[in-house]
PALO-577999 format. One record per residue: residue in three letters; chain; x, y, z of N, C-alpha, C, O, CB in turn; residue number from 1. Coordinates in steps of 0.001 Angstrom, whole numbers. Glycine has a CB too. Layout:
<atoms>
+---------+--------+---------+---------+---------+---------+---------+---------+---------+---------+---------+---------+---------+---------+---------+---------+---------+-----+
: residuo : cadena :    n_px :    n_py :    n_pz :   ca_px :   ca_py :   ca_pz :    c_px :    c_py :    c_pz :    o_px :    o_py :    o_pz :   cb_px :   cb_py :   cb_pz : num :
+---------+--------+---------+---------+---------+---------+---------+---------+---------+---------+---------+---------+---------+---------+---------+---------+---------+-----+
:     ala :      A :       X :       Y :       Z :       X :       Y :       Z :       X :       Y :       Z :       X :       Y :       Z :       X :       Y :       Z : NUM :
...
+---------+--------+---------+---------+---------+---------+---------+---------+---------+---------+---------+---------+---------+---------+---------+---------+---------+-----+
</atoms>
This chain:
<atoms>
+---------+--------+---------+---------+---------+---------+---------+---------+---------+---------+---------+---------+---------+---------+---------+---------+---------+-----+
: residuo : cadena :    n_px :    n_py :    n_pz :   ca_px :   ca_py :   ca_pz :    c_px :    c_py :    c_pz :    o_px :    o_py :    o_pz :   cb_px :   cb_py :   cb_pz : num :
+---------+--------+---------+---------+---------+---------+---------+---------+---------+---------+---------+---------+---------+---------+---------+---------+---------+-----+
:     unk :      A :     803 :   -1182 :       0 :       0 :       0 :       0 :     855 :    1258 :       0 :     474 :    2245 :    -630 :    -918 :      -9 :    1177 :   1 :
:     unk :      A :    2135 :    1261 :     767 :    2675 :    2593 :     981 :    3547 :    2762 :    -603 :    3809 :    3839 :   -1140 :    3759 :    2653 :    2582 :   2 :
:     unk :      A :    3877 :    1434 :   -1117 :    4266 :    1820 :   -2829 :    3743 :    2506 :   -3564 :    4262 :    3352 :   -4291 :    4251 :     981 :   -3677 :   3 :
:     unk :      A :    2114 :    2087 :   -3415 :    1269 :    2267 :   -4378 :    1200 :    4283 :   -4067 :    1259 :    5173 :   -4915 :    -337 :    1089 :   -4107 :   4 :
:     unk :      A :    1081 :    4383 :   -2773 :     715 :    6260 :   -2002 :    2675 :    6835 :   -3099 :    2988 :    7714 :   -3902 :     905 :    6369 :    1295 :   5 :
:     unk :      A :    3030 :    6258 :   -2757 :    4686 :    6726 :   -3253 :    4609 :    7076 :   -4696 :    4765 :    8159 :   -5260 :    5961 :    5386 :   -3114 :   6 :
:     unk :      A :    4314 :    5830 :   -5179 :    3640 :    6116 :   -6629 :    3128 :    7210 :   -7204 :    3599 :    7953 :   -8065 :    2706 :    5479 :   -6797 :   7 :
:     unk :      A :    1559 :    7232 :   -6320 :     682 :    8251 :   -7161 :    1476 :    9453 :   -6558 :    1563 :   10199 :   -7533 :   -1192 :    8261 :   -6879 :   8 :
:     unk :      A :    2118 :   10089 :   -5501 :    2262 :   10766 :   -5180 :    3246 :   11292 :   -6493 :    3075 :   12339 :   -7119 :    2427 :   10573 :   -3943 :   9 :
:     unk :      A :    4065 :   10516 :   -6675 :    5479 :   10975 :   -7477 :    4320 :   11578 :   -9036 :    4342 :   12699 :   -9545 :    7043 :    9085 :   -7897 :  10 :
:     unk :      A :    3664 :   10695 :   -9338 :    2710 :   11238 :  -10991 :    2088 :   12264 :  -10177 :    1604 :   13091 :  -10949 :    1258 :    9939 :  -11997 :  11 :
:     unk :      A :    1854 :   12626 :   -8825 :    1268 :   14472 :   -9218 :    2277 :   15056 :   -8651 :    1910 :   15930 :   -7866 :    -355 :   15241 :   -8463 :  12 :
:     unk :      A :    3648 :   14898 :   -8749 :    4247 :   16387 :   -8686 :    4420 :   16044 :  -10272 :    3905 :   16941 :  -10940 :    5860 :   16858 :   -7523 :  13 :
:     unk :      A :    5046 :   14912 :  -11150 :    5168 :   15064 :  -12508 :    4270 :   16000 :  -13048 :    4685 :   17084 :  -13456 :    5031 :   13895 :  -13134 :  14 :
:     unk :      A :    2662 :   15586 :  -13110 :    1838 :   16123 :  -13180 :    1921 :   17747 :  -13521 :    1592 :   18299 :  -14571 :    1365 :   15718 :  -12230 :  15 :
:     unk :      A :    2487 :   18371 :  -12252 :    2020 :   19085 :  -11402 :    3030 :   19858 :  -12657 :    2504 :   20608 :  -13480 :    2113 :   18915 :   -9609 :  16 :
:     unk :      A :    4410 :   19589 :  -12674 :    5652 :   20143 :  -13099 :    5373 :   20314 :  -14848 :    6003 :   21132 :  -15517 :    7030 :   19031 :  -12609 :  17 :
:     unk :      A :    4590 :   19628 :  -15281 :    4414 :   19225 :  -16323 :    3379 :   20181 :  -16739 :    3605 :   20531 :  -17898 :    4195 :   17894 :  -16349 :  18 :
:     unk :      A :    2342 :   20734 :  -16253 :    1400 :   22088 :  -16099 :    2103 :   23259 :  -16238 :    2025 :   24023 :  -17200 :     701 :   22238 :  -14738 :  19 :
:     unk :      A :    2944 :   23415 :  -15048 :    3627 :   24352 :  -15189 :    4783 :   24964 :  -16400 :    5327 :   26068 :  -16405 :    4001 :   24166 :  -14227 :  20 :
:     unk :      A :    4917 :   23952 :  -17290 :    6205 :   23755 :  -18293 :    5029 :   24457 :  -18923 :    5128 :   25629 :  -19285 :    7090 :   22104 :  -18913 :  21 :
:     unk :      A :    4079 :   23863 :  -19043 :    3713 :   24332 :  -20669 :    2496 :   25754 :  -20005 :    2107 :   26617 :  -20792 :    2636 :   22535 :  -21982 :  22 :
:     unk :      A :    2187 :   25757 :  -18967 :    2135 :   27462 :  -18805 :    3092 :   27817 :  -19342 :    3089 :   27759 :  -20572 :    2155 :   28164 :  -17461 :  23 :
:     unk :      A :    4023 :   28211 :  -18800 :    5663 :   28953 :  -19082 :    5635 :   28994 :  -20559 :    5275 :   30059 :  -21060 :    7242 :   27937 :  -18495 :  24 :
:     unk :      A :    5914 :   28137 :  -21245 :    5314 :   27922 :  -22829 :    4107 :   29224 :  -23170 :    4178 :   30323 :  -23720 :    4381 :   26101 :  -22939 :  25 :
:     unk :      A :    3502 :   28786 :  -22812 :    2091 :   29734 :  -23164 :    2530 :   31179 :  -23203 :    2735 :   31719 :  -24290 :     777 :   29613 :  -21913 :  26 :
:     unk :      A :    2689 :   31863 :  -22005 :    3453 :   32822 :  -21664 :    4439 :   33320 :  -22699 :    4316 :   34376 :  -23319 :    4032 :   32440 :  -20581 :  27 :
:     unk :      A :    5608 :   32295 :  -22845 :    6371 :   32802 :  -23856 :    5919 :   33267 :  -25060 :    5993 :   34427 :  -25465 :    7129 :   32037 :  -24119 :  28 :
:     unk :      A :    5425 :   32272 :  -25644 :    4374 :   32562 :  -26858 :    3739 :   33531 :  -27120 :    3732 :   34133 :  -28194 :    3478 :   31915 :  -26920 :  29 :
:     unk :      A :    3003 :   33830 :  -25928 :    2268 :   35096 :  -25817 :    3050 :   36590 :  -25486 :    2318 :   37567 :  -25643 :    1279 :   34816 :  -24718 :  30 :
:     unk :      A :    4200 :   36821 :  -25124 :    5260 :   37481 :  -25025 :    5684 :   37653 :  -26854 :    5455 :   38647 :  -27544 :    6347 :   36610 :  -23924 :  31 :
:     unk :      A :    6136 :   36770 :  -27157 :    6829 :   37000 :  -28521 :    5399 :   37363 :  -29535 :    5569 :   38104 :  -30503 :    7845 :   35388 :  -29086 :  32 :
:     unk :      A :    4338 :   36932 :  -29314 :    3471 :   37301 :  -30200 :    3244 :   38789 :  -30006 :    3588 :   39662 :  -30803 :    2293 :   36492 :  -30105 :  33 :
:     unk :      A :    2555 :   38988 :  -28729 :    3131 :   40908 :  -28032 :    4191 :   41775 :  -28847 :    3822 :   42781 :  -29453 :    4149 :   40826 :  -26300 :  34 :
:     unk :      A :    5515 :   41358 :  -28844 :    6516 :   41477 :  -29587 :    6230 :   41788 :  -30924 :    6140 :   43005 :  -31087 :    7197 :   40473 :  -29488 :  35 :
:     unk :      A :    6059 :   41132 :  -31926 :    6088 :   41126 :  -32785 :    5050 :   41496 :  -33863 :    5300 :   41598 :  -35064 :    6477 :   40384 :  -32692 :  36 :
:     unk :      A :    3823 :   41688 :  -33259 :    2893 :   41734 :  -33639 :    2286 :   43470 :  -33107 :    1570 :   44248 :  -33736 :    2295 :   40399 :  -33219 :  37 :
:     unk :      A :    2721 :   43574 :  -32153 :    1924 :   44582 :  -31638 :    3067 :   45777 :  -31109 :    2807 :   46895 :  -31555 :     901 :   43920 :  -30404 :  38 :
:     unk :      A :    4076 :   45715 :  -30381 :    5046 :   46717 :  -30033 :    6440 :   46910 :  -31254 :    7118 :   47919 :  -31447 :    5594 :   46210 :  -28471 :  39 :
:     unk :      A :    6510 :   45925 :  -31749 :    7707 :   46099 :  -32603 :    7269 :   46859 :  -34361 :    8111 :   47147 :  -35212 :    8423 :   44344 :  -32712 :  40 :
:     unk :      A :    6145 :   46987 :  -34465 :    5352 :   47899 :  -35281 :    5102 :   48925 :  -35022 :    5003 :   49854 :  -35824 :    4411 :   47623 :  -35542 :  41 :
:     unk :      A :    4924 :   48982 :  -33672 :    4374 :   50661 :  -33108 :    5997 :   51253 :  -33187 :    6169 :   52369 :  -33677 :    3457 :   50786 :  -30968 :  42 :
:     unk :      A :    7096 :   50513 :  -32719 :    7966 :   51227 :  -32090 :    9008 :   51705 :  -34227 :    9810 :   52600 :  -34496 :    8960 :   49909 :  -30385 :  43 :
:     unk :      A :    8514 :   50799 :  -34979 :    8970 :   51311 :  -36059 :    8369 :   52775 :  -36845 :    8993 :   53632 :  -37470 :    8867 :   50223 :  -36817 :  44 :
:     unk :      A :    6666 :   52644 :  -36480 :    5931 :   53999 :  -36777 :    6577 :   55554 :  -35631 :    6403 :   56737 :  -35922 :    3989 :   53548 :  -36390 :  45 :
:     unk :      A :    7050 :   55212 :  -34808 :    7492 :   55788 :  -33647 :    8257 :   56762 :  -34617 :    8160 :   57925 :  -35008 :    8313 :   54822 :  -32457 :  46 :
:     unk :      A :    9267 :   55399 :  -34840 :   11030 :   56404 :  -35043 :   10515 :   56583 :  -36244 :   10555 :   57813 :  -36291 :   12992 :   55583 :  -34994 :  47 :
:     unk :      A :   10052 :   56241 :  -37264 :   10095 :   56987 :  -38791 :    8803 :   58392 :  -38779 :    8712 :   59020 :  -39834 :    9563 :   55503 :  -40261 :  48 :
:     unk :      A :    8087 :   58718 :  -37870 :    7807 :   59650 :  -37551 :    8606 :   60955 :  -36981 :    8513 :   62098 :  -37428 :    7149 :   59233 :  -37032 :  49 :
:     unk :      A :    9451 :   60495 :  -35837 :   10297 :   61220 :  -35037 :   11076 :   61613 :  -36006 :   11186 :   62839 :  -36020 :   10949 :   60579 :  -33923 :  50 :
:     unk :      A :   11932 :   60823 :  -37198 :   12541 :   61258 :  -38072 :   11929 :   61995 :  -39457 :   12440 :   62359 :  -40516 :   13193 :   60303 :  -38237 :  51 :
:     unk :      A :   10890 :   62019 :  -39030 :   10170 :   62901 :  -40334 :    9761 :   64307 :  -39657 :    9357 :   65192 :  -40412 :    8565 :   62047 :  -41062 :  52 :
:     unk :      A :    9827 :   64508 :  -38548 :    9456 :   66129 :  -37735 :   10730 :   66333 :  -37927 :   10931 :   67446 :  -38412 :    8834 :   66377 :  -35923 :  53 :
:     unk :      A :   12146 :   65410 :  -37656 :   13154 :   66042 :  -37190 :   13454 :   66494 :  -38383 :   14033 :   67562 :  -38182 :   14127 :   65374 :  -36436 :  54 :
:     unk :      A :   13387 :   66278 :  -39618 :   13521 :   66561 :  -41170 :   13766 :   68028 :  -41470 :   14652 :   68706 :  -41990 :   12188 :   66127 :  -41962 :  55 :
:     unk :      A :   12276 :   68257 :  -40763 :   11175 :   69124 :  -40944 :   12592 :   70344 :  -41695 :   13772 :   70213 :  -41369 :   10036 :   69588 :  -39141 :  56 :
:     unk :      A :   12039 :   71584 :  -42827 :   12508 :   72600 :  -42995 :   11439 :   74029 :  -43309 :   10237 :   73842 :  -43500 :   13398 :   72214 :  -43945 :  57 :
:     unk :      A :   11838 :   74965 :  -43325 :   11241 :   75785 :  -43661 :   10681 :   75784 :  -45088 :   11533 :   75501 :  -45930 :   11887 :   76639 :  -43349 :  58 :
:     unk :      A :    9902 :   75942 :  -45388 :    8906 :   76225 :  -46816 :    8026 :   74935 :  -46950 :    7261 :   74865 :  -47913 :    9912 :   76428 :  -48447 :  59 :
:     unk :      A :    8099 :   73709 :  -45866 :    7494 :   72559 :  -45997 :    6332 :   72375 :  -46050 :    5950 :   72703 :  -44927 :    7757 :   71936 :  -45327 :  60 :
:     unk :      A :    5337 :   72009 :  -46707 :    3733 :   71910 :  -46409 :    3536 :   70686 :  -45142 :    3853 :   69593 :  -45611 :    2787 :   71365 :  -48057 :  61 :
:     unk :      A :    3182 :   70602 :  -43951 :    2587 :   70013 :  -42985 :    1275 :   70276 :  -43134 :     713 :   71286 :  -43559 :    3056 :   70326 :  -41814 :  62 :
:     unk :      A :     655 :   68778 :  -42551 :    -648 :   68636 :  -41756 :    -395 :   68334 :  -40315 :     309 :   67343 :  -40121 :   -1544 :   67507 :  -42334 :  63 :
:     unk :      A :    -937 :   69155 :  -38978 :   -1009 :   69359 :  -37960 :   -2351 :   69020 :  -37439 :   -3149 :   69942 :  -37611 :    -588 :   70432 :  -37838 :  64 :
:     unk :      A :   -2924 :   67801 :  -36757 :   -4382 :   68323 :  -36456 :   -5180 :   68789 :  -37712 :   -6023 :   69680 :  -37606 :   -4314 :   69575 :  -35454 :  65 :
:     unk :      A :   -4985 :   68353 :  -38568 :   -5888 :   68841 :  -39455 :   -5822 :   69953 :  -40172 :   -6431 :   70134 :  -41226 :   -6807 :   68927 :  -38968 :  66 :
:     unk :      A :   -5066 :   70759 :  -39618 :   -4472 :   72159 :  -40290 :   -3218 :   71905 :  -40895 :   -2241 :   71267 :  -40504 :   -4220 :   73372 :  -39233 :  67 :
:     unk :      A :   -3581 :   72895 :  -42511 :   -2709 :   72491 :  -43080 :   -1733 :   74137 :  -43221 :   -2199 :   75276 :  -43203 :   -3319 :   71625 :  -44394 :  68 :
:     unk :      A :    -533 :   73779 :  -43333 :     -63 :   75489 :  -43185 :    1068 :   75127 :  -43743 :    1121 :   73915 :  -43947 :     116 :   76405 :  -41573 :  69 :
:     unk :      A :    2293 :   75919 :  -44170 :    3707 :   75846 :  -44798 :    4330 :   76300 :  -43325 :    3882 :   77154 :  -42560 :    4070 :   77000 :  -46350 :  70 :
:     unk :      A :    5659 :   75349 :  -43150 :    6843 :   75665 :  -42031 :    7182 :   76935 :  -42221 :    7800 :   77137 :  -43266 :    8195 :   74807 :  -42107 :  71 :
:     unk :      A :    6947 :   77978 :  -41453 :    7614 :   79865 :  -41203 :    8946 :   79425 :  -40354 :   10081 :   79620 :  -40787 :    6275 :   81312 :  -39886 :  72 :
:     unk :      A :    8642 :   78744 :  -38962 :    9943 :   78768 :  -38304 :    9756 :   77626 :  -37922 :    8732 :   76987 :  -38162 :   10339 :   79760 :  -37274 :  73 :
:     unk :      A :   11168 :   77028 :  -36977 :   11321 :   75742 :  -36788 :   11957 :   75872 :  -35268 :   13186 :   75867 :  -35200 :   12218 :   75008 :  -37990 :  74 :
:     unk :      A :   11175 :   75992 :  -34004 :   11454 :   76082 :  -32563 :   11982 :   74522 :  -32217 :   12078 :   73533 :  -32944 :    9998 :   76589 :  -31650 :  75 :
:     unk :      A :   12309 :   74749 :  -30674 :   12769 :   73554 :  -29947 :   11700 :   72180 :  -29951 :   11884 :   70991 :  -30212 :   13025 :   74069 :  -28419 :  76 :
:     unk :      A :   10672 :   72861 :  -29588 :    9360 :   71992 :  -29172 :    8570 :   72427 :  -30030 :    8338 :   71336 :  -30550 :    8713 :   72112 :  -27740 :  77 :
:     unk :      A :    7981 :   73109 :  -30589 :    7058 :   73471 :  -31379 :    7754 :   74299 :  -33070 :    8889 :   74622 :  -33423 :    6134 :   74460 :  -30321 :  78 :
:     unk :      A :    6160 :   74387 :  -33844 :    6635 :   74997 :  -35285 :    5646 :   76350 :  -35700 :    4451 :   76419 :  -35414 :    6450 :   73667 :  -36606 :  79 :
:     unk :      A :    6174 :   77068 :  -36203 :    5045 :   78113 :  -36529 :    5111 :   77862 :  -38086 :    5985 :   77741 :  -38945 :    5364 :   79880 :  -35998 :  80 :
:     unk :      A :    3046 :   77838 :  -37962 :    2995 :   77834 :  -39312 :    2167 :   78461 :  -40353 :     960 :   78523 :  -40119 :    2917 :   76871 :  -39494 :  81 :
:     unk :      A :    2658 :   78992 :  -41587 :    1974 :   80136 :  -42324 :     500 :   79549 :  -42854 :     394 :   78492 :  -43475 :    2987 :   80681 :  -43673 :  82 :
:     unk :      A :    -674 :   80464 :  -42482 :   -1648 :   79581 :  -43262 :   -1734 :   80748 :  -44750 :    -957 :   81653 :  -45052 :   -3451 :   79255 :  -42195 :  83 :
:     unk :      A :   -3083 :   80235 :  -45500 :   -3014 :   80422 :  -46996 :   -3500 :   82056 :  -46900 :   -3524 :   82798 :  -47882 :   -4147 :   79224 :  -48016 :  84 :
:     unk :      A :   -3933 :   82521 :  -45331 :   -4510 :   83823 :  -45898 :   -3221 :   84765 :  -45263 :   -3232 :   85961 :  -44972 :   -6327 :   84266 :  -45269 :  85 :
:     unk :      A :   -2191 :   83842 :  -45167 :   -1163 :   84866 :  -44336 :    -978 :   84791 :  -42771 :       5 :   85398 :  -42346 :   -1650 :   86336 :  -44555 :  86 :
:     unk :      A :   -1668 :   84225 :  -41967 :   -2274 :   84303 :  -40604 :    -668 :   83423 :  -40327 :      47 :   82869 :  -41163 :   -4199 :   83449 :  -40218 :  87 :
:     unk :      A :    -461 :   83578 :  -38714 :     580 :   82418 :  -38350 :     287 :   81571 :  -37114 :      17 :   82185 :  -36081 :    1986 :   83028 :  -38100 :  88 :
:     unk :      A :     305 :   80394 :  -37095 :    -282 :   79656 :  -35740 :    1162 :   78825 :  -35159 :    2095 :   78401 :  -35841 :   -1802 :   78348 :  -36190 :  89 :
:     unk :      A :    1065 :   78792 :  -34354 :    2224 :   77582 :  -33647 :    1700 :   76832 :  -32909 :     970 :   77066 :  -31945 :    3378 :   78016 :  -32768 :  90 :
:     unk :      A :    2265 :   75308 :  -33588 :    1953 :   73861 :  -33016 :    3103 :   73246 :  -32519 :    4271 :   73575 :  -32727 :    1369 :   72897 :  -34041 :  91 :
:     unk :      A :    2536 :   72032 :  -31628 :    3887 :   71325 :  -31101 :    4487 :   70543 :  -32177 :    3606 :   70114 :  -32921 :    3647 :   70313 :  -29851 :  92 :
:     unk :      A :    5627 :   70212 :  -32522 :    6005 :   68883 :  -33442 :    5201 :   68097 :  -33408 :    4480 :   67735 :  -34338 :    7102 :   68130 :  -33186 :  93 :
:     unk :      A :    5223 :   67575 :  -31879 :    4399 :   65889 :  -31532 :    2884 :   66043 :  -32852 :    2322 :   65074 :  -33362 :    3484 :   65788 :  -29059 :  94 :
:     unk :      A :    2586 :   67339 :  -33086 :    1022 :   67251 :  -33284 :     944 :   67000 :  -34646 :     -12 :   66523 :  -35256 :     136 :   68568 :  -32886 :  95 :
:     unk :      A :    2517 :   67522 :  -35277 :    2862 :   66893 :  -37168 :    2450 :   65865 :  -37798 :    3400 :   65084 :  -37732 :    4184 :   66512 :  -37544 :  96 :
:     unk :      A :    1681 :   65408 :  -38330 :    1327 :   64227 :  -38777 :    1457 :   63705 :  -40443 :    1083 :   62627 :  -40905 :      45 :   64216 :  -38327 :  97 :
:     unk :      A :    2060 :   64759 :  -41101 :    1988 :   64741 :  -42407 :    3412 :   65740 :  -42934 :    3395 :   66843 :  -42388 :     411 :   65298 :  -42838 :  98 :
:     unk :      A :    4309 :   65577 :  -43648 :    5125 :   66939 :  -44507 :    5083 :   66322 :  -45588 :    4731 :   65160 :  -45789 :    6777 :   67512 :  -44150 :  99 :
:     unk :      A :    5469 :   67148 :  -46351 :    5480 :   67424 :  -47915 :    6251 :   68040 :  -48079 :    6532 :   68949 :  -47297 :    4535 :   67950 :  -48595 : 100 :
:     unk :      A :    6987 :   67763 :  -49295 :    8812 :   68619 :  -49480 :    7909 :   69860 :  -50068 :    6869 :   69783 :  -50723 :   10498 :   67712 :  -51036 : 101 :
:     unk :      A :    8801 :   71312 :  -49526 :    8059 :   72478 :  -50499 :    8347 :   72164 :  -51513 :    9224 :   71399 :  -51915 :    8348 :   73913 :  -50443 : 102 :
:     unk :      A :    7121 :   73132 :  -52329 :    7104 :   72832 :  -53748 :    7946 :   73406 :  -54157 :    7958 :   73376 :  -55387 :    6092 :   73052 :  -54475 : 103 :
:     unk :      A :    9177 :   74285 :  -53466 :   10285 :   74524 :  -54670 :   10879 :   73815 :  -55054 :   11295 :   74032 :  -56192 :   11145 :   75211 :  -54606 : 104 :
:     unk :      A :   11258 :   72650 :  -54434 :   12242 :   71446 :  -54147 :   11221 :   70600 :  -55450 :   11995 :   69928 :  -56132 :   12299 :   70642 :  -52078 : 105 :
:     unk :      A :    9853 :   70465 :  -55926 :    9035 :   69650 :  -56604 :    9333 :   70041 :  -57963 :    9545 :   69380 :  -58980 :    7608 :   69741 :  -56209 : 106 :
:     unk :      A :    9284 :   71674 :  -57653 :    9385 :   72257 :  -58957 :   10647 :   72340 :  -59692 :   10695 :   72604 :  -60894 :    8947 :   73460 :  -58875 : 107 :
:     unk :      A :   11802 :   72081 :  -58861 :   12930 :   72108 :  -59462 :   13701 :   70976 :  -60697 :   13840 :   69791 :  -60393 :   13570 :   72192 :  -58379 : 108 :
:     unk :      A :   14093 :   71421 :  -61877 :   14488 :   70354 :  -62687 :   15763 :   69372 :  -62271 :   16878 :   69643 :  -61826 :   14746 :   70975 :  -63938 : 109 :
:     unk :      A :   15173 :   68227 :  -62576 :   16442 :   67105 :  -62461 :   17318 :   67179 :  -63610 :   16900 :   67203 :  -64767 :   15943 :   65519 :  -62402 : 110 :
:     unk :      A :   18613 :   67218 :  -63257 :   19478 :   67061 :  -64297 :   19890 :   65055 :  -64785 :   20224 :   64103 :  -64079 :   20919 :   68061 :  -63651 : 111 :
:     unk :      A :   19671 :   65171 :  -66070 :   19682 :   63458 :  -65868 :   19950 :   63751 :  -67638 :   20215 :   64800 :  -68226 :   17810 :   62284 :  -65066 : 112 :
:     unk :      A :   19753 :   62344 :  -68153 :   20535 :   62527 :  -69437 :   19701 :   62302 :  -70471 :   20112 :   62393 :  -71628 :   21709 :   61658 :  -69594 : 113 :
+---------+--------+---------+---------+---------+---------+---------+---------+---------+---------+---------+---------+---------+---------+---------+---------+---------+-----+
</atoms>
C-alpha cells in the first residue's frame, strides 16, 4: 500500500511540473506574439515619424491636427505655421502628422541625361 501512495504521489508532482512547463510555454508565446505583432510595429511607426518632424525645414507643407499650413519657423518643441490667408499659428512637433517637401524642391528640374 505505501508503494502504491509513493507512486501516485510521485505522478502528481510530474503532473504538477508538467502544467507548469507548458504554462511557461504559453506565456512565452504570448510574449513574442506581443513582440512582434503589436510593439515592434508601433515602435517602427514611432522612429520613422520622429525622423520625419526632425527633417522638418522651412517652406514645408505640414498637416497638424488637421491644419494644413507651410513651415515659417522651426522652434525647440514646437513649429510656426503660415496659413493660406497669411495668418501664423504655432503647433507642437508631436502634433505633425503629415510633410510634404516644399514645392520649390518639386518644382525644381532634375538634371539626368
Amino acid at each position: 500500500m505505501a508503494s502504491l501512495l509513493t507512486f501516485l504521489a510521485q505522478d502528481a508532482t510530474a503532473a504538477s511540473q508538467s502544467n507548469i512547463t507548458s504554462t511557461l510555454m504559453m506565456v512565452a508565446i504570448a510574449l513574442v506574439f506581443f513582440y512582434f505583432i503589436l510593439w515592434r510595429p508601433e515602435q517602427k511607426r514611432r522612429k520613422a515619424s520622429e525622423q520625419m518632424r526632425s527633417s522638418l525645414k522651412k517652406g514645408d507643407r505640414v498637416t497638424a491636427v488637421g491644419i494644413i499650413g507651410k513651415v515659417d519657423k522651426i522652434q525647440e518643441h514646437t513649429v510656426i505655421l503660415k496659413m493660406v490667408d497669411g495668418a501664423k499659428i504655432e503647433v507642437l512637433k508631436a502634433a505633425i502628422t503629415d510633410v510634404q517637401a516644399s514645392s520649390e524642391e518639386i518644382d525644381k528640374p532634375t538634371s539626368g541625361p
